[in-house]
C-alpha positions, 0 to 999 in steps of 0.5 A: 500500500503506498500513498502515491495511489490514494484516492479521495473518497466520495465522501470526502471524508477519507482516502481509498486506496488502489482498491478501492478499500478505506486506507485507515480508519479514521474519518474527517470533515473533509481531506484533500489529496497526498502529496510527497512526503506522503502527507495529506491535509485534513479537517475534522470540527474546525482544526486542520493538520497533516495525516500519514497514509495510515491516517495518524497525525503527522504532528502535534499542532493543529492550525485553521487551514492546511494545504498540500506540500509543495517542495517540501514545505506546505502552506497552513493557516494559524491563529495568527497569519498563515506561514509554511511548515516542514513535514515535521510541522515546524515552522520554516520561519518566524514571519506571518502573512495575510496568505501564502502560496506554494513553494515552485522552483524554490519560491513561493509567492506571500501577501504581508498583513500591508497587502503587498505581495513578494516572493521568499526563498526556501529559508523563509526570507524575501527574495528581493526587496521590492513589494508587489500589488501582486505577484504569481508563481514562478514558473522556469525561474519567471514569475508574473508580478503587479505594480501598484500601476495595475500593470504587469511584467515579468521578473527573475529569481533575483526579482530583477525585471525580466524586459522593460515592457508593461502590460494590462494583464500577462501570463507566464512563460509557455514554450517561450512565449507568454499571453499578454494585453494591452490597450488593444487586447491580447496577443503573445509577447517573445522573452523580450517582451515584445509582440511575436506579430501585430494583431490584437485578439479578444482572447488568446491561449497559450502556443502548443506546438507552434500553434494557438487557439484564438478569439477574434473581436468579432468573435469568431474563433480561429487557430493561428501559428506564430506569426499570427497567421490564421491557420483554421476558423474555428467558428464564423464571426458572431458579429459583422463589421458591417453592423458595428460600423453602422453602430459606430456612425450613429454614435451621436444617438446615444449623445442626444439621447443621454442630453435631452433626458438631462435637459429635460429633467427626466434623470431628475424625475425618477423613480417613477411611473412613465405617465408620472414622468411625463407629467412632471417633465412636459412629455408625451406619454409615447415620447416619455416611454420611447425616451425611457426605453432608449435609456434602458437600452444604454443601461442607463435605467431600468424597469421594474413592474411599471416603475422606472429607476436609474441604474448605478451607472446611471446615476452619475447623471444626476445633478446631485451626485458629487461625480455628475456627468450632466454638466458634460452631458449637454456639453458633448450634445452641443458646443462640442458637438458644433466644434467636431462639424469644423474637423475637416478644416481642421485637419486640411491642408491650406485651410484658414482654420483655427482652433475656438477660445474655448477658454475664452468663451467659458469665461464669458458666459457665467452660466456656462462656466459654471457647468463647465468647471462643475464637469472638469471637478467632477473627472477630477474627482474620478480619477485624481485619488490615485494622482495624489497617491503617487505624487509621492510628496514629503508633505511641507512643499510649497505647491503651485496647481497651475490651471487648478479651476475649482481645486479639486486637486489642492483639496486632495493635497491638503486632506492627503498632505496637511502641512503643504501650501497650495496655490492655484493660479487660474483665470480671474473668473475661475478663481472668482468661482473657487473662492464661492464654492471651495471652503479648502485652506488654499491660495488663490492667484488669479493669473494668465498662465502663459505670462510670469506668475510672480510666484516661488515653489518646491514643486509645480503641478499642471494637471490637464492643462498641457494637453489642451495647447499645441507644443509652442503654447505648451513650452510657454506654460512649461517655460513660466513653471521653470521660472518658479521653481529652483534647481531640483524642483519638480513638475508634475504633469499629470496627462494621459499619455499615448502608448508607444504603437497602440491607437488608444487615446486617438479619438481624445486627441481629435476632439482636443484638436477641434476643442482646443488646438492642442494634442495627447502626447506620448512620454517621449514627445513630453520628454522633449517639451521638457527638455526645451523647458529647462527640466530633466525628465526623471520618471512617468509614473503609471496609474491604474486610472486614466492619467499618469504622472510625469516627473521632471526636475529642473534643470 
């Protein structure tokens, strides 16, 4: 009788051996299966240990949860963290974590009590000194880690990063290739990191034997060889690229009707009967009904026996919501929407065409440049958390937020950061605004942001606001927050950036060009403005939201 032949019986309360007979007498909770040194895990009234083949204890101490042995050491749950033990039930270490893993290739991957992942060696200790936001198991010495970013790549034994590229999600090496996402969607990356061919899939699986199984967008299935060739279709498309063409076209259905339900004060009518709501908003009853059934079609409502409700996602259309989008709601329906007719000037050649003062106009009508800054605060909030988390301030700096508007950003710096100053310097009339509705212990200067500021900083930041102008009227924003700032100071440019080779963000960038004139950038098209500034570029930071942080230091 040997262990390696066990079985876990039906019940699950013990094993059976080759012939199907009870290995021992004993009867648990529940087992799980063997593993060298012949030892399994069980369970009986909420205590967890090791058994022998003979279904004795291994052991003495007894722990929450047990798992299976691994490279000789398993993995257990106590009373006070998880650690792994010898077969002898030894504790391999003092250490204890909020989980651990299995040991693979003489490396185990551990989440401390801080979340932070790491691997450790054999002895117990960490294997390098860097921490994860997550980290995978090591498989022919390379394993899968996480950045606070969100974003992954692959290290070595030592934790050394295998390549310099970043991805969306990644997978482990197999038969030297690993599947990877991007912005576009998923492929398979050499060790190098880089794409073995162009083509982006909805899904990918792992090569075997020079071939892979894939998902196109369309969602057609096909098998391809390395170099992305398709070698047999698996299934037809499901969908036609002349249907999601003609979807694309009629984009501008789901902008109206999103706008004139806020306009109309639909959003602000639910919950309630559809006659109801066309009583409050002026509404035909068929009109009513047909509007509320396209916004359920966009997922924007919903009806539940006769009553109509905003979903979650809808929700962010009220005016009341600290993040409404109903402000952007009837922008994107109306002047945007205007500025996007002058495309084709904008992009021909020999045309008269020049970008709108968009800034200029907003200043001008009070109505509008309070909807306007109200919709800039409110992506702002979105997504700024994380822009102030990894600013990576000491939290004394004398801060300048350049093109600050309301100070949405100066408010998370304070309530982050106590003992900073911030000062935000915007448009008289943007500040004139600020000092209404923000109770925030900020500074406000009122200011043109291309001409001296008159004022002196430890650091700068400029959220938002390079993207918004062409490179000359960008290097005379970047030239003014040099001269605020003294040698080692620094700048924080928080922007979406462009990936190298990927056609995300291109959409944004068009809408930039009839909006404002200006342009998204990649980092190394921010590395020259930089540069021509006065500043060194020292690190982008990316960001699991939108935008990202570079880091330049003046020069």
């Amino acid at each position: 009788m040997t262990w390696s032949s066990f079985t876990i019986a039906p019940e699950g309360t013990h094993h059976l051996t080759s012939t199907n007979k009870p290995a021992y007498a004993e009867r648990f909770d529940q087992v799980l299966a063997f593993h060298a040194p012949g030892l399994a895990p069980v369970v009986r009234r909420g205590e967890a240990w090791h058994i022998q083949q003979d279904g004795l204890p291994a052991y003495t101490q007894r722990f929450v949860k047990t798992f299976g042995f691994y490279e000789g050491f398993a993995a257990v749950e106590a009373k006070n963290g998880w650690l792994h033990i010898t077969p002898g039930g030894r504790d391999l270490y003092f250490e204890r974590y909020a989980w651990c893993g299995n040991f693979q290739g003489g490396r185990c991957t551990v989440r401390k009590m801080d979340d932070q992942y790491l691997h450790i060696t054999a002895e117990g200790q960490p294997a390098y000194t860097r921490r994860w936001k997550y980290a995978g198991d090591y498989r022919h010495g390379i394993a899968v880690v996480q950045a606070q970013s969100g974003r992954s790549t692959h290290i070595d034994r030592s934790g050394h990063l295998l390549h310099e590229q970043w991805f969306l999600d990644l997978d482990v090496f197999h038969k030297g290739f690993a599947r990877a996402r991007d912005q576009d969607g998923w492929m398979h990356v050499n060790t190098k990191g880089k794409p073995i061919y162009g083509k982006r899939f909805y899904a990918v699986e792992p090569f075997y034997n020079g071939q892979a199984r894939v998902e196109r967008f369309d969602g057609a299935l096909e098998v391809i060889d390395e170099s992305g060739r398709r070698l047999v279709e698996l299934r037809p498309a499901l969908h036609s690229d002349f249907a999601a063409l003609s979807r694309d076209m009629v984009g501008f259905w789901r902008t109206q009707t999103i706008a004139v339900a806020v306009r109309l004060r639909v959003i602000d009518a639910l919950p309630a009967g559809e006659n109801l709501i066309a009583e409050r908003c002026g509404l035909r009853p068929d009109g009513a009904r047909r509007l509320l059934r396209a916004l359920g079609e966009l997922r924007l409502v919903r009806c539940e026996n006769g009553r109509w409700d905003l979903t979650k996602r809808g929700e962010y259309l009220r005016r009341s919501d600290s993040l409404t989008l109903a402000d952007a709601a009837l922008e994107y329906a109306d002047r945007f929407s205007r500025m996007w007719e002058r495309l084709p000037d904008a992009v021909s050649l020999g045309s008269a065409w020049a970008p709108p003062d968009v800034f200029g106009e907003v200043a001008r009508d009070e109505k509008r440049r309070e909807g306007h800054h109200r919709m800039l605060r409110s992506y702002a909030r979105h997504d700024y958390p994380e822009v102030i988390r990894a600013l990576d301030l000491l939290g004394c700096e004398r801060i300048i937020d350049a093109g600050g508007g309301l100070g949405t950003l100066a408010t998370m710096l304070l309530e982050t950061f106590p003992s900073v100053n911030v000062t935000v310097l915007d448009r008289p009339e943007v500040i004139e605004q600020a000092r209404r509705e923000c109770a925030a212990r900020i500074a406000w200067h009122p200011g043109d942001i291309f001409e001296p500021w008159g004022l002196q900083a430890d650091a700068v930041i400029l959220s938002r606001v390079i993207h918004d102008w062409d490179d000359d009227r960008a290097q005379r924003i970047l030239r003014q927050a040099r001269a605020a700032l003294q040698p080692g100071g620094r700048l924080f440019i928080v922007e979406m950036l462009i990936p190298e080779g990927s056609m995300e963000g291109a959409l944004c960038d068009l809408h930039l060009l009839v909006a404002t004139g200006g342009r998204e950038r990649r980092s190394d098209e921010f590395e020259r403005l930089l540069v021509a500034a006065g500043f060194k570029l020292q690190e982008v930071r990316h960001l699991p939201a939108l935008p990202s942080v570079i880091v330049g230091i003046a020069s």
